[in-house]
N, C-alpha and C positions, 0 to 999 in steps of 0.2 A: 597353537604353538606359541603365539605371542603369550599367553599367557604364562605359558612355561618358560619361557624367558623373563620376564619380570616377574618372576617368582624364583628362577636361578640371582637376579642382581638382589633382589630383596636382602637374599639369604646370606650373598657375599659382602651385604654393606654390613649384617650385621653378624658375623662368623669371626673369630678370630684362628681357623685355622679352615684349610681347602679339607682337612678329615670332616672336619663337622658336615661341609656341603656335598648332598647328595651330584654325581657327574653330572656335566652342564647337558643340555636337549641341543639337538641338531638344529642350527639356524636353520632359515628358508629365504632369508633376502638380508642385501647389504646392513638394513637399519638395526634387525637383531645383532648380527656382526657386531658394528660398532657399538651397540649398547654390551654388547658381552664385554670391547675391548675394554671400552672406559670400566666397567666394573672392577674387570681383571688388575687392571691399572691402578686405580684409586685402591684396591686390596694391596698391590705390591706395595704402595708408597707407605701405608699403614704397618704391611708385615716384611719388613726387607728379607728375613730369612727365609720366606715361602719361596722366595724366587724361584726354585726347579722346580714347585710343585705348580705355580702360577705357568713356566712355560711348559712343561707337559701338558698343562691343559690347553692355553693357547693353539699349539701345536695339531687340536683338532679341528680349528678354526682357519678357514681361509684369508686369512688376513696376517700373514707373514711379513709382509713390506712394512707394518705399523710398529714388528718387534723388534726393529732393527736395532737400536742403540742397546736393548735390554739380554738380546742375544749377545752381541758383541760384549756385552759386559762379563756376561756367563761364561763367556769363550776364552776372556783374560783371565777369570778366577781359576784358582787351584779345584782340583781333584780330577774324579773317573770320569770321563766321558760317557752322556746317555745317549740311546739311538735315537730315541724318537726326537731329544733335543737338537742333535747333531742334523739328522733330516730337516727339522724345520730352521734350525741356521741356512742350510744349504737351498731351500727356497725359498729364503729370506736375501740369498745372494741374487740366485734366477729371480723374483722377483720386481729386483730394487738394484739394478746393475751399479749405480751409482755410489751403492753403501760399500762396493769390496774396497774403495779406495780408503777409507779408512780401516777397514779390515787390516790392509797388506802396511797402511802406516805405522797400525800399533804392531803389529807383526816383531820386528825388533825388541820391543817390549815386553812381549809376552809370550814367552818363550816355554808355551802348556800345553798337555794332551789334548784338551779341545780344540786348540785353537789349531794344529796338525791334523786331527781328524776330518775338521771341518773342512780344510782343503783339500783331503785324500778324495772324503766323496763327492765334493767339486769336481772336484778330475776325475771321479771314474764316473760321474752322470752327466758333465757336462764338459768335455775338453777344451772345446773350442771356446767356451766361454771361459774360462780358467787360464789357458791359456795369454787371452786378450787381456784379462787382469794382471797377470805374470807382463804380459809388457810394456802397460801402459804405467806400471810400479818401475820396472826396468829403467824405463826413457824419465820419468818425471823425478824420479826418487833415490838419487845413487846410495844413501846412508840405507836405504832396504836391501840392497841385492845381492849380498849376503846372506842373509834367512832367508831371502826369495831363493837363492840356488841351491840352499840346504836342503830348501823344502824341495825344491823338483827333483834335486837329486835323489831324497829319499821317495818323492813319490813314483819316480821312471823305476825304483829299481822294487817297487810292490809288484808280485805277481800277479794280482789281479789287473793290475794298471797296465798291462804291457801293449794295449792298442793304443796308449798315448804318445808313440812313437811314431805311427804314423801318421799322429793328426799334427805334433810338433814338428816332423819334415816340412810338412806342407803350409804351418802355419809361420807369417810374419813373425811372431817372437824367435824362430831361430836367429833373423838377423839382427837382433837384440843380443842376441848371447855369441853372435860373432862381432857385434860392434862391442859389445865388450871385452872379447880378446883384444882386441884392434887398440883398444883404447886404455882401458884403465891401467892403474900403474899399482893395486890392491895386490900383492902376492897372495894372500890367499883364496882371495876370491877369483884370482886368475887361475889357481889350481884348481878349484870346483868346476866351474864354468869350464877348463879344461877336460875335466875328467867328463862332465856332463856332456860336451859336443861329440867326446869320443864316443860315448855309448849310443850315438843319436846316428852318429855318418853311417854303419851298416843300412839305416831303414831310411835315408834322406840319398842317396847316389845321385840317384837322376835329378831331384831338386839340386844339388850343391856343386852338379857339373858348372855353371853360370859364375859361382864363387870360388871356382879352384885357387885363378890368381891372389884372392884375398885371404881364402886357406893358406895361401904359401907362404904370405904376410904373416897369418898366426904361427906359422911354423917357426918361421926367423925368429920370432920376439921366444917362442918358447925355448928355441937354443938355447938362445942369449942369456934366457931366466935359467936355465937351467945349474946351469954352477952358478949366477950371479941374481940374488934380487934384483925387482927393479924398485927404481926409486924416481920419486917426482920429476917430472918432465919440466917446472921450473924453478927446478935444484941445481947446482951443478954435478955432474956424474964424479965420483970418485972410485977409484980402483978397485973393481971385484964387484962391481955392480951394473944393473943396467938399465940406460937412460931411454924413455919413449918421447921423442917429439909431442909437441903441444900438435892438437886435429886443427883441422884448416878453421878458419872459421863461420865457414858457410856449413859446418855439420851441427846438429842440432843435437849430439849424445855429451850428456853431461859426466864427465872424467870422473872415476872414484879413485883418489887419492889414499883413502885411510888403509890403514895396517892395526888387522887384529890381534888379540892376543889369543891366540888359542890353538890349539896341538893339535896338526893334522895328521891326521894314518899314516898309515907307511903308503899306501896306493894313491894319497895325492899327494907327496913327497913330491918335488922337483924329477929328481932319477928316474922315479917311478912311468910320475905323469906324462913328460915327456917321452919317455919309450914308446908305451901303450898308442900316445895320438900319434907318433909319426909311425907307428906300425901298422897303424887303422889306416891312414890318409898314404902309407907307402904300398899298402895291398892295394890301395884303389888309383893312384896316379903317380905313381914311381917315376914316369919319364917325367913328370911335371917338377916333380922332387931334387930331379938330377939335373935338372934345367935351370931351376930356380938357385940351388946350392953353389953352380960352380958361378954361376955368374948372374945375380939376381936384379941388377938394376935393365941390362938387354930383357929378360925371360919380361919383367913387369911392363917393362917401354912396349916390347912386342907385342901384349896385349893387350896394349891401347886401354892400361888401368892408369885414370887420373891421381895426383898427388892425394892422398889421406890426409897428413902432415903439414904443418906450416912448413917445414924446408922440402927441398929434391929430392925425388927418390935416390940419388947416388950419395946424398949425406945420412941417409938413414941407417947403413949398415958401411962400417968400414972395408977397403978392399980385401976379399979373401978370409975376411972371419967369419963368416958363414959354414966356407970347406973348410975349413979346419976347427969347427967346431959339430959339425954336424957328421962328417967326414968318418972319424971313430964309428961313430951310432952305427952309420949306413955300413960300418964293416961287415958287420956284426949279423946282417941281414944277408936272407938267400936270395940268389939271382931272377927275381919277378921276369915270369914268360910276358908281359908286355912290352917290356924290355928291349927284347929282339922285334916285336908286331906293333908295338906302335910308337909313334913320334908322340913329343906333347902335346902338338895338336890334332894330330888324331885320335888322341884318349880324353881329347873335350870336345870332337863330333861326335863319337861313337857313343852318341846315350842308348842303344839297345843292346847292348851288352849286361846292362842291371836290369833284363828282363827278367831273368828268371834266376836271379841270384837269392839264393834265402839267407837273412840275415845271420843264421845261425852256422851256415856256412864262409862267410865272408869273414864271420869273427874268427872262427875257428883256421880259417885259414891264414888271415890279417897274425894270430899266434903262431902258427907254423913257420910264415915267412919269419918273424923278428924272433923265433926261436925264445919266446916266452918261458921255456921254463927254467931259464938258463940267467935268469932274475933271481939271482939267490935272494938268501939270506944276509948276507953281508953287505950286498949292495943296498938292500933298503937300510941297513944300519948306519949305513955311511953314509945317505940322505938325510937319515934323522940328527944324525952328528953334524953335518957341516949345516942343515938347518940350526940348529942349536948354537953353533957358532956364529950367524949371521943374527943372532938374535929373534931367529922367528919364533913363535912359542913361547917366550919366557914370559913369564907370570908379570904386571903388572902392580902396580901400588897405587892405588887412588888414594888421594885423602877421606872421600866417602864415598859410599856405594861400594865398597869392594865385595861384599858378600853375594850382591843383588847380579852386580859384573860376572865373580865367580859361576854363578847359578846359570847364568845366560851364557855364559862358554862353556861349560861343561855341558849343559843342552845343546848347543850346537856338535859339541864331538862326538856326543853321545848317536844322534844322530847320522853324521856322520859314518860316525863306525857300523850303525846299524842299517845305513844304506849299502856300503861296502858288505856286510855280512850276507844283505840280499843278494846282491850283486853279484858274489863270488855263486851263490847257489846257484841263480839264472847264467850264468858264465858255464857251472856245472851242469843244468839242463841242456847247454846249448852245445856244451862237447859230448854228453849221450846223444842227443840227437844225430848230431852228428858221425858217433861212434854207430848208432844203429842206422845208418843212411849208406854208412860205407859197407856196415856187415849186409845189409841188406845189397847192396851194389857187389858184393866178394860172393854171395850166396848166387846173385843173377850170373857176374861171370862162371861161376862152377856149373852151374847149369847148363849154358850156351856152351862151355866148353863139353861136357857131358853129351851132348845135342849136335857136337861139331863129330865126337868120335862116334856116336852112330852114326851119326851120316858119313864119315867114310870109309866104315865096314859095311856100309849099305850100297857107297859106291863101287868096293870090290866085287861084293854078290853082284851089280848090275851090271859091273866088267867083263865078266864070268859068261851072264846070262847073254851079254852083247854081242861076244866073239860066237857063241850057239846060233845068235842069230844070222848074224852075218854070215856065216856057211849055209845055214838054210837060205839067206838073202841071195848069195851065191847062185846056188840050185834053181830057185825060183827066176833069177835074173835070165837063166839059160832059156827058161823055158819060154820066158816073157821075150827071148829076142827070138825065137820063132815065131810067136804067137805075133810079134811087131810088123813082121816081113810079111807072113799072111794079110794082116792089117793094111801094110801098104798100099800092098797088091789090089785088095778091095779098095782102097782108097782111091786107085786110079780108075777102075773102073767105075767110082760112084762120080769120081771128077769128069769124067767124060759122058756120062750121064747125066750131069748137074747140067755140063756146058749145053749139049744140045738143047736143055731146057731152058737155058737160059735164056737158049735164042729163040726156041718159041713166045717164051714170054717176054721178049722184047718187042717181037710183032705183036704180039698183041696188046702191049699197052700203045704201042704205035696206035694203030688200029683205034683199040679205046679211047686217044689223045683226040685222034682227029674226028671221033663220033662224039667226044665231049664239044668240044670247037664249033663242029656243026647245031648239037645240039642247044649251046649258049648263045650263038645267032640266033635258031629258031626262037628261044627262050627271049633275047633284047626284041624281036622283031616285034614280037607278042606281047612283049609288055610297051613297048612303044604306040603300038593302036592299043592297045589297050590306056595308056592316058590321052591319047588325044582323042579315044571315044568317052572317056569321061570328062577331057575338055568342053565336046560338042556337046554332052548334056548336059554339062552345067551353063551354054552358052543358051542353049535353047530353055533349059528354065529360067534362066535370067530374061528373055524375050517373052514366054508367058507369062512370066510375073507382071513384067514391064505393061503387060496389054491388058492385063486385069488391072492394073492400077490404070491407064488409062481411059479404060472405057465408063467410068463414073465421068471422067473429065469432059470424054466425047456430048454425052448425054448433057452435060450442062451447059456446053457450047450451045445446042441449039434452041436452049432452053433462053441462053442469054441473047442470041440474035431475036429472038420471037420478044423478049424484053426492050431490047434496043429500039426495036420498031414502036413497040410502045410511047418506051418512054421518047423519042425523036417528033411521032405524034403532038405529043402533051406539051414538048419543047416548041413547036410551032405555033400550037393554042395559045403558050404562056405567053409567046412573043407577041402576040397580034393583041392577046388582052394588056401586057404590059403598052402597047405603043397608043393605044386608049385611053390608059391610065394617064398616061406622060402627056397626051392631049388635053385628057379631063384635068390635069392638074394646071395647063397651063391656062386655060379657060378660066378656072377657080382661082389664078393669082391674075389674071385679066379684072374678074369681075371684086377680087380683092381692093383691088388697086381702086377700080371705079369707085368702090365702097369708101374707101380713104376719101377719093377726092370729095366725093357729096357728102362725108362725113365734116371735111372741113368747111366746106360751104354752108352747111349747116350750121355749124359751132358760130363761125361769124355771123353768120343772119341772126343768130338768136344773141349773140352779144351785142348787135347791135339794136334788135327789137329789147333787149331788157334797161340797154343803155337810154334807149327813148322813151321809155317808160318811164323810167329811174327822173329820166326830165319831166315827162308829162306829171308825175307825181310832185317833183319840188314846183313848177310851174304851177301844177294848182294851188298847193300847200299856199304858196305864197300870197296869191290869188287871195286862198280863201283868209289867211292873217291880215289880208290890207284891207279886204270887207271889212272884216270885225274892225280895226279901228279907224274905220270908217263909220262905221254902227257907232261905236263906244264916243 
């Protein structure tokens, strides 16, 4: 295999197109990999034009994470999207989490089929990762979140995508795209991001119980936008527009400011948008709606929601422009049965109510209550005209870049409108469902009805048959109180037959009591000699034992007096030779002694016999020297 791998790079250093080289061989470890990618690599830098044929080939290779810049490059360029390219983008994102950041940054920039596709399959193989990218673009990046809501918007409303609703309930980017209502001051991007939470609250309830008070927040500021832009929170507000406090400073979401130039649909039109979310958010907490509306600074206090805002919550909405702006809308609306059942705070305990709600019903009925179809025509015209007069929409003059600007607004409406197109079908799927849910529930009641009228022509046949019996029951009843009275009668004389026997057998358990009584005396008596005769035999083996162990003992008792007398014998021998001893010794230190003394007697006699010697010797000596010179 190695060989066929450098026999694949050979052929690519010298090929000037991927047709000449035969397909690459299947690595079998990372080193062939990277000699494939450098090859691959060192080809692209040579033939820039190969580029889709270089990552098709790529693309069979597990080394996705390496193609990152060169994907991303592919992604920005013009044309048709290819699958196998788009999959290996997409495990170039799973891969290399780190690369979507630049992904989502040039996002603004390049505004191409690839580079949309490549997110669609993001989201449908990986949500929660897509997702995660989606927010941390959100939080870091306000000049992206724009194309970021374009893009969710048209990815939530692909049919194939629609389990991305409920991995978005549950996922943290929702509170991205409510800190974005909360915050920014971007009209149109406050319209997407509108439109987009409305399609999200059917499949989020029980998550977004916890944020209702800050829903109510979005609600106020969408009144407020609703006839009026808003406009920079450190502008001064002017007439017919509307101003949002600067956030406190301890929140970490950075404000988008800017105002596009680009022409929204009629369905995120102000008039529009706003309808739709307070119709969504009034099906689901109407008491919260009417609580918040008539007196919104108590409803927020009461629920112990801290300031958002550098100022008080009672400077954020003037007195009573809430009701009276809001007021009209809620006319217009049927009387929600929670209404009468719950208070506001009991429609934020009660999360098991969205148990068994299906989204498809909640929409459908969220239209029913705001009478949706009652949104003419005229009214979204008149959205798009006093847009027009506020100047949202109109075309723009750069000194340069207008074409590239054009190109990039026109994709984003384009868009737009073709999320809306989906949107309006799955809107359509959701009212047949719905349509075949209730026919199906119209079908079960005509049945159960159908099911009610046999059975109460079945209760007249048993009426009928009842009254038959009851005259037989009658008849039989007569016979049965004969038949009772004989019964009695027997009964007394079996009770006076019981009784005599009762008393028999009372004596005789008397009787039995006291033969039992007698007999468990006899029984303790007997089992009482019976331990203390196996006391005595165990007293009496204990006394046998005792004597056979003694009598080894006995036996050496007189074994040891017959010794004693011995040895007492031997004791008086020793004595009498010991006092012998003691005599002889003192005899032998007697005769010691004498020994000493003649020994010194001796010593001097012989010192002085040698002393006289010693003289007799110089006596001669001298003797004989006086001879000699006496001779001489």
């Amino acid at each position: 295999m190695a060989d066929s791998i450098d026999l694949y790079v050979q052929r690519l250093s010298s090929a000037s197109s991927l047709q000449d080289v035969p397909g690459p061989p299947t690595p079998s470890n990372s080193s062939e990999v990277d000699k494939c990618y450098r090859a691959l690599t060192a080809f692209l830098d040579r033939h820039p034009t190969e580029r889709d044929a270089v990552l098709q080939v790529a693309s069979k290779f597990p080394s996705a994470s390496k193609w990152s810049a060169q994907l991303l490059d592919w992604a920005q360029a013009p044309g048709a999207p290819q699958d196998d390219i788009i999959m290996f983008c997409v495990a170039s994102l799973m891969d290399e989490p780190s690369a979507a950041e630049r992904w989502f940054k040039d996002l603004r920039i390049a505004q191409q089929p690839r580079m949309s596709r490549v997110f669609r399959e993001l989201a449908q193989y990986d949500a929660e990762a897509f997702l995660a990218y989606c927010e941390r673009s959100l939080r870091l990046d306000p000049e992206s979140r724009l194309d970021i809501c374009v893009m969710l918007l048209d990815i939530v409303s692909q049919p194939s995508n629609r389990n991305i609703f409920s991995t978005l309930a549950k996922h943290s980017a929702l509170r991205s795209l409510l800190d974005s209502l909360l915050y920014d001051v971007s009209n149109q991007v406050f319209a997407i991001v509108l439109r987009l939470f409305t399609l999200v609250i059917p499949y989020a309830l029980a998550s977004l119980t916890n944020s209702v008070p800050l829903l109510m927040v979005v609600l106020g500021r969408a009144v407020n936008w609703r006839d009026r832009p808003f406009v920079d929170g450190t502008r001064a507000g002017r007439e017919g527009t509307t101003s949002t406090p600067r956030p406190i400073e301890s929140t970490t979401w950075k404000v988008l400011h800017q105002d596009y130039q680009i022409d929204l649909p009629s369905h995120l039109q102000p008039h529009a948008a706003v309808r739709m979310f307070l119709a969504t958010v009034y099906n689901a907490w109407p008491s919260n709606i009417l609580a918040f509306v008539r007196d919104p600074v108590p409803y927020i206090q009461g629920k112990q929601i801290e300031p958002i805002y550098n100022v008080p919550w009672p400077e954020v909405w003037p007195i009573h422009s809430l009701a009276e702006r809001a007021g009209p809308l809620l006319c217009k609306f049927q009387l929600h049965p929670s209404l009468v059942e719950h208070t506001s705070t009991a429609e934020l305990e009660d999360k098991s109510r969205w148990d068994k709600v299906d989204p498809s019903e909640f929409t459908a009925r969220a239209h029913a209550l705001a009478h949706a179809e009652l949104l003419t025509i005229e009214e979204s015209r008149a959205d798009m005209t006093e847009e027009h007069k506020r100047g949202i929409g109109q075309p723009s003059h750069p000194s340069g870049g207008q074409e590239e600007g054009d190109v990039s607004r026109l994709c984003r409406e384009v868009d737009l409108l073709r999320a809306e197109q989906r949107h309006s079908q799955q809107l359509q799927d959701q009212y047949l469902s719905h349509i075949g849910r209730l026919h199906q529930e119209t079908l079960r009641f005509d049945f159960e009805e159908a099911e009610i009228n046999g059975m109460a022509m079945r209760l007249k046949d048993q009426s009928k048959t009842i009254e038959t019996l009851n005259t037989e029951l009658a008849a039989q009843h007569h016979s049965a109180t004969k038949a009772h009275q004989k019964h009695v009668k027997w009964q007394g004389q079996l009770r006076d037959r019981l009784g005599s026997m009762r008393d028999e057998r009372k004596a005789e358990q008397a009787e039995a009591v006291r033969l039992r009584s007698e007999l468990s005396e006899a029984w303790a008596i007997v089992k009482r000699q019976s331990d203390e005769l196996a006391l005595e035999k165990n007293e009496r083996a204990k006394i046998e034992n005792e004597a056979l162990e003694m009598r080894p003992k006995v036996l050496r008792i007189g074994d040891y007096e017959t010794r004693n007398k011995q040895l007492t014998d031997s004791q008086r021998l020793w004595d009498s030779d010991v006092k012998r001893r003691k005599e002889a010794e003192a005899q032998a230190k007697t005769w010691e002694t004498r020994y000493h003394q003649l020994n010194g007697v001796l010593s001097s006699t012989l010192s002085e016999s040698k002393a006289r010697a010693e003289l007799l010797l110089y006596v001669w000596g001298w003797r004989v020297q006086t001879d000699m010179v006496a001779v001489a």
